[in-house]
DSSP file (Angstrom, degrees, kcal/mol; ACC not computed):
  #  RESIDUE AA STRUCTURE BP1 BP2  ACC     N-H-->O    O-->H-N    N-H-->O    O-->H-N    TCO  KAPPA ALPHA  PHI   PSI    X-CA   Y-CA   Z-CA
    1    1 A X              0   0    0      0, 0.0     2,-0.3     0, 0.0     0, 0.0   0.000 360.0 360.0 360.0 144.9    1.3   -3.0  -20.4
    2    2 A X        -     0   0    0      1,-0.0     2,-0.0     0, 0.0     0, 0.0  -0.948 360.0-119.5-129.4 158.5   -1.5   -2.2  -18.8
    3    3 A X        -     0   0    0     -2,-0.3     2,-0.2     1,-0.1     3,-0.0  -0.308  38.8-126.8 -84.7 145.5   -3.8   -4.1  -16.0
    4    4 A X    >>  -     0   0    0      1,-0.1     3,-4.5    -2,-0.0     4,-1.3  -0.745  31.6 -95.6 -91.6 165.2   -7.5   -4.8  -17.5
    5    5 A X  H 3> S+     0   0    0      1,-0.3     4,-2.1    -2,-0.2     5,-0.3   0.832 123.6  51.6 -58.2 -32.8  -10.4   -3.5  -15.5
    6    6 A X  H 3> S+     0   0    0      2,-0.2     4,-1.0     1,-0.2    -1,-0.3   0.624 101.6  64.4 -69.9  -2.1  -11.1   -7.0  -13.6
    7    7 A X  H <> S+     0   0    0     -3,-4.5     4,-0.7     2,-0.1     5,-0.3   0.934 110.7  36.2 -65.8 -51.7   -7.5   -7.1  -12.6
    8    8 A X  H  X S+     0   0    0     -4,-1.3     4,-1.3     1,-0.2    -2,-0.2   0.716 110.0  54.7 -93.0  11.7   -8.0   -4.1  -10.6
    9    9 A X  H  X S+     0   0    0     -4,-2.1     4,-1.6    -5,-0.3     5,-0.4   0.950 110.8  46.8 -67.1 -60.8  -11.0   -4.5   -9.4
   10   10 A X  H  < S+     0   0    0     -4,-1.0    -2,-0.2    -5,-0.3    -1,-0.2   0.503 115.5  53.6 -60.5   2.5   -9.9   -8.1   -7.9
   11   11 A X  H  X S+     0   0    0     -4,-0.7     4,-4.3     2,-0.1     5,-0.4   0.623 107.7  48.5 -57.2 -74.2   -6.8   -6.0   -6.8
   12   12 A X  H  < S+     0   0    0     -4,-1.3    -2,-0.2    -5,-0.3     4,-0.2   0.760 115.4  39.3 -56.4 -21.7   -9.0   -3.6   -5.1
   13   13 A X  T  X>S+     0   0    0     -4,-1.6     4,-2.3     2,-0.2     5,-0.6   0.688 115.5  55.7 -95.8 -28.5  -11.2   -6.0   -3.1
   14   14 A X  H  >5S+     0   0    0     -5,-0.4     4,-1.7     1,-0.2     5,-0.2   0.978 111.2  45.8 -49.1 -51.4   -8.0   -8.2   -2.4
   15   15 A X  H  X5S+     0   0    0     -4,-4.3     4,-2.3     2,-0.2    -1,-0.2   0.868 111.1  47.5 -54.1 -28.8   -6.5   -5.2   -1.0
   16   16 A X  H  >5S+     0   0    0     -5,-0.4     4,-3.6     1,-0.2     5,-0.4   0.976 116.1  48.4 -81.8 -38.7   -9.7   -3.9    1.3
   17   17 A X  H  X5S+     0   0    0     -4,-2.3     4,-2.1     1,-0.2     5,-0.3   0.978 108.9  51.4 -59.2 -48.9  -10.0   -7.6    2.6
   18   18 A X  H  X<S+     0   0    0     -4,-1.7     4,-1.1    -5,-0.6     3,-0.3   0.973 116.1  47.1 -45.1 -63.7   -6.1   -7.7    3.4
   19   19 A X  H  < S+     0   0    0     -4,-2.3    -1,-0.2     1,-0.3    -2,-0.2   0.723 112.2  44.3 -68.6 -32.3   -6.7   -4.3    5.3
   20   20 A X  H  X S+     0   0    0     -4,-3.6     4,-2.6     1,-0.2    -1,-0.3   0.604 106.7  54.7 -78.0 -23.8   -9.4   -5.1    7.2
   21   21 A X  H  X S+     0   0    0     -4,-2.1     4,-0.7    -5,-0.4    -2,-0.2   0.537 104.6  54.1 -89.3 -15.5   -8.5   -8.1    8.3
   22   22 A X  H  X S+     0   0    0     -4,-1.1     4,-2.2    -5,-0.3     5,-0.2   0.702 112.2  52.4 -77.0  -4.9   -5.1   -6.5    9.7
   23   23 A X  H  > S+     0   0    0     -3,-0.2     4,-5.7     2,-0.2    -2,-0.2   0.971 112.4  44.4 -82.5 -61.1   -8.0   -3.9   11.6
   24   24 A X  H  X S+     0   0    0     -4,-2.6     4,-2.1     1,-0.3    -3,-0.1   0.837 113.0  48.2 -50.5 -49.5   -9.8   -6.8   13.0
   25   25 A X  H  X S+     0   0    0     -4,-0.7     4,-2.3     1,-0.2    -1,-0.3   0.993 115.0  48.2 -43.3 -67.8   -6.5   -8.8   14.1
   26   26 A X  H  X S+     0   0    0     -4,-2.2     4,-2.1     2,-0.2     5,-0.3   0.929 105.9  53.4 -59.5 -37.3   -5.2   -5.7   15.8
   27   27 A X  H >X S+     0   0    0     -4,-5.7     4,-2.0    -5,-0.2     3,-0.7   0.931 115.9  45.9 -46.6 -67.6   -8.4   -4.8   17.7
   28   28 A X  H 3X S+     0   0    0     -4,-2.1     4,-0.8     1,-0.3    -2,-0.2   0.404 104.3  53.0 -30.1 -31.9   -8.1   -8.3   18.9
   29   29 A X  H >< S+     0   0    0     -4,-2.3     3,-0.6     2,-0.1    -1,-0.3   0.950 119.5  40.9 -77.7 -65.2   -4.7   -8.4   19.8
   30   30 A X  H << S+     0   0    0     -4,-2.1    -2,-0.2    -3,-0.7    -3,-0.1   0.908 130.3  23.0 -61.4 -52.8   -5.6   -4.9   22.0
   31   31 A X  H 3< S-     0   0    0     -4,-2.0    -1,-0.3    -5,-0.3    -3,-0.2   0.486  82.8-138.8-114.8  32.1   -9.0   -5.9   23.4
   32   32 A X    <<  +     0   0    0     -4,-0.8     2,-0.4    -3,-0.6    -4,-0.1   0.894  63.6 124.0  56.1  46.7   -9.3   -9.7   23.5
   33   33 A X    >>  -     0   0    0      1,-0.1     3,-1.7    -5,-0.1     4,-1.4  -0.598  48.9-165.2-164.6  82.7  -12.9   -9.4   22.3
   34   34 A X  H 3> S+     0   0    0     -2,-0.4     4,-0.8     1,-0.3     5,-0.2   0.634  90.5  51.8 -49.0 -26.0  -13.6  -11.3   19.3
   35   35 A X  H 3> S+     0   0    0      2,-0.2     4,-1.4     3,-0.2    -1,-0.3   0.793 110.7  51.2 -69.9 -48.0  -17.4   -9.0   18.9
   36   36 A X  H <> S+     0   0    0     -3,-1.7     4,-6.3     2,-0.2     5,-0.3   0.889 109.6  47.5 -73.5 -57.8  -15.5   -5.7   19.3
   37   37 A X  H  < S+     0   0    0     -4,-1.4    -2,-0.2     1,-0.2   -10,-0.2   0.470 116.2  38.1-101.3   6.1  -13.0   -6.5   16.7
   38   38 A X  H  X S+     0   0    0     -4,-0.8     4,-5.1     2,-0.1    -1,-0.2   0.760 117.0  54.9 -89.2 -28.2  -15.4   -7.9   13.6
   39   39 A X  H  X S+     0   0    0     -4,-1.4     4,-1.9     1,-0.3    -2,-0.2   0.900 115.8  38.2 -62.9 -41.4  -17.9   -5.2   14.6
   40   40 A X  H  X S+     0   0    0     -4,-6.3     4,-3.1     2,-0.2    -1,-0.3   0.950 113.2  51.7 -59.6 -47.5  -14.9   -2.7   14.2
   41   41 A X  H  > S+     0   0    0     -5,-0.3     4,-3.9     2,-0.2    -2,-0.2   0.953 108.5  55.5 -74.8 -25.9  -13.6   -4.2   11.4
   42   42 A X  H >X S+     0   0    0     -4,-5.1     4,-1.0     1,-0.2     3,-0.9   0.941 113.8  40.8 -39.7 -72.7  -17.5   -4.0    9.7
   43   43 A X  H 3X S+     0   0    0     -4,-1.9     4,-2.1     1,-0.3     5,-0.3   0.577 113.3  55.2 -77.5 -25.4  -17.7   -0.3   10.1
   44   44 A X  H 3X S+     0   0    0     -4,-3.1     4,-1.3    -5,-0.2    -1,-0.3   0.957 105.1  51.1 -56.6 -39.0  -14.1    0.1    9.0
   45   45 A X  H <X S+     0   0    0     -4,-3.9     4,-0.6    -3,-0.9     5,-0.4   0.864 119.0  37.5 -86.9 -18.3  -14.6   -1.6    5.9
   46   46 A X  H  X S+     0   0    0     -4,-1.0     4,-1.3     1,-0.2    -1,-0.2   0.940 116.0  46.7 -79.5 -32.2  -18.0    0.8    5.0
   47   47 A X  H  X S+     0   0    0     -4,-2.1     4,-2.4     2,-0.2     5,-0.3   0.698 113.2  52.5 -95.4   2.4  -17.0    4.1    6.3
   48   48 A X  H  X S+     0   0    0     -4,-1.3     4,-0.8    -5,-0.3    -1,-0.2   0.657 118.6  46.0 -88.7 -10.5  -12.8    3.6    4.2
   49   49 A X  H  X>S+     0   0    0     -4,-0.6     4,-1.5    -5,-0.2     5,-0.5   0.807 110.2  43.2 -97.9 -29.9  -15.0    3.0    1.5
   50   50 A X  H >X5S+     0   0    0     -4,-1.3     4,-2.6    -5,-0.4     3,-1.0   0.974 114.5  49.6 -39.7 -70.6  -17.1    5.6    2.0
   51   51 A X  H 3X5S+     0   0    0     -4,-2.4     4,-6.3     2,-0.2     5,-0.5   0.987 113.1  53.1 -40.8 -67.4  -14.0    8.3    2.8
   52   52 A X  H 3<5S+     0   0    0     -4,-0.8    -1,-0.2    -5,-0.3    -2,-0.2   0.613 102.5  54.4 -84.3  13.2  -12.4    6.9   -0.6
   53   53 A X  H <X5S+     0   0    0     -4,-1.5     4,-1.3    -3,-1.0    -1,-0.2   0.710 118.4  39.1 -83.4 -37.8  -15.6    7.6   -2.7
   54   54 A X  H  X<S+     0   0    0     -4,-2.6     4,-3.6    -5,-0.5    -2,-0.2   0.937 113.7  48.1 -64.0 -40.4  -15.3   11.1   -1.4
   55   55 A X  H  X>S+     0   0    0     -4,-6.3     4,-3.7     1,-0.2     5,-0.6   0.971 109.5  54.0 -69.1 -36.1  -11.8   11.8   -1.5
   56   56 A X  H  45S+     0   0    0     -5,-0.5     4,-0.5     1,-0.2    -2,-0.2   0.760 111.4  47.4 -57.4 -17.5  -11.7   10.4   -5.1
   57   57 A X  H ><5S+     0   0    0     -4,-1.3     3,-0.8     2,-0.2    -1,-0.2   0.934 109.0  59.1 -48.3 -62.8  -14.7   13.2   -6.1
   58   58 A X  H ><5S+     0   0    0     -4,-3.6     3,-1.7     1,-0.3    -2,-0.2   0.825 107.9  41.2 -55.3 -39.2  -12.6   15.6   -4.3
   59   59 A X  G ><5S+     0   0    0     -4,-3.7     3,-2.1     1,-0.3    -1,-0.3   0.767  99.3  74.3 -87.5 -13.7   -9.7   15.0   -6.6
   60   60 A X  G < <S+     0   0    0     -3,-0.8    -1,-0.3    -5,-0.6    -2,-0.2   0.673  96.7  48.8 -68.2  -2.3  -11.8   14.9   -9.5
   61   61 A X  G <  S+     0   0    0     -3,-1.7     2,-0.4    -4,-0.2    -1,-0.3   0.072  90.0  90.2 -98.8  26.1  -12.2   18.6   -9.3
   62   62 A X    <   -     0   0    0     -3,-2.1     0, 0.0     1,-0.2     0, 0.0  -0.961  58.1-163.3-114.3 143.6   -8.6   19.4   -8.9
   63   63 A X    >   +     0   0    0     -2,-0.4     3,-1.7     2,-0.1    -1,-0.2   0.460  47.0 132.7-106.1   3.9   -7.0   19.9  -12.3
   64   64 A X  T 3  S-     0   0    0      1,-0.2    -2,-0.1    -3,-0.1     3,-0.1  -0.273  79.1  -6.8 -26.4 132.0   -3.7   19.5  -10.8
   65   65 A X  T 3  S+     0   0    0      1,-0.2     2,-0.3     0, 0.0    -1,-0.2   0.367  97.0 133.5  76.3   8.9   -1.2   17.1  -12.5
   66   66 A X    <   -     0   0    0     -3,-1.7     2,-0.6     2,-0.0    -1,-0.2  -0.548  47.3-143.9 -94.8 148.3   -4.1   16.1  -15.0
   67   67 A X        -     0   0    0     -2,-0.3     2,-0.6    -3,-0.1    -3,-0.0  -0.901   8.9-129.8-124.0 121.6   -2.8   16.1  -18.9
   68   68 A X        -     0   0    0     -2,-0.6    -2,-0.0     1,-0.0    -1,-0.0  -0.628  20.1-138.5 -76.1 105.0   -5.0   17.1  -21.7
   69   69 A X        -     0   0    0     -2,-0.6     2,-0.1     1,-0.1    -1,-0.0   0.065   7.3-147.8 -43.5 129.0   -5.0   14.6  -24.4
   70   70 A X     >  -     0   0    0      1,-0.1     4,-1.1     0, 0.0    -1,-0.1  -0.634  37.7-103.1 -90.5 169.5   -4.9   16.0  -28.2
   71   71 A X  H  > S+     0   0    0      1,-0.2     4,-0.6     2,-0.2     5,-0.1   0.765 116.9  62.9 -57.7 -30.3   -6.8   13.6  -30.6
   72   72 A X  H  > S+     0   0    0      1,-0.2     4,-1.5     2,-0.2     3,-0.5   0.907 104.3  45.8 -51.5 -50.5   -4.0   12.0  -31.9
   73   73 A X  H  4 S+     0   0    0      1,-0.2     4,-0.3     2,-0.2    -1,-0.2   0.848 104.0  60.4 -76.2 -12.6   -2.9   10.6  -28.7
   74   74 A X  H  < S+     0   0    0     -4,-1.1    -1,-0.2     1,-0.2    -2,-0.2   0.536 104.1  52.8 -91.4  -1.8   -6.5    9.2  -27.4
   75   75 A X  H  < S+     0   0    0     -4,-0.6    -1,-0.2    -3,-0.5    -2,-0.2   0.827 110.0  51.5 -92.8 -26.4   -6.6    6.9  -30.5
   76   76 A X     <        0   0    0     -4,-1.5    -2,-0.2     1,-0.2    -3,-0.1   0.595 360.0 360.0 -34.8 -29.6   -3.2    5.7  -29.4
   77   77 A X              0   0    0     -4,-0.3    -1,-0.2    -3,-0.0    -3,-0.1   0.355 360.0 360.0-102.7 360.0   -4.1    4.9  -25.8
């Protein structure tokens, strides 16, 4: 079975919020400083999205591990 695309999308924003909100906690827990630790968690959540539009480009040029489909199997999928 497979997830349809609005599962993972509402996967994928569940997840960033989940992570970012562990950034913000931990800043806070380090510097007491509620300012510090949305402003960090702000700029975390743009430049990890940022990083994982890039890496995911990067890996679209590597043909590592990718398998090319005959026609028979892409009307299957």
């Amino acid at each position: 079975m497979m997830d349809k695309n609005t599962r993972s999308i509402v996967k994928s924003i569940t997840w960033r919020l989940s992570a970012t909100l562990a950034t913000i906690i931990l800043v806070y827990v380090v510097t007491r400083d509620i300012k510090a630790s949305l402003g960090i968690g702000l700029i975390e959540v743009f430049l990890k999205l940022f990083l994982y539009y890039l890496h995911e480009r990067v890996w679209n040029k590597i043909k590592w591990g990718r398998k090319v489909l005959v026609e028979s199997e892409k009307v299957e999928s």
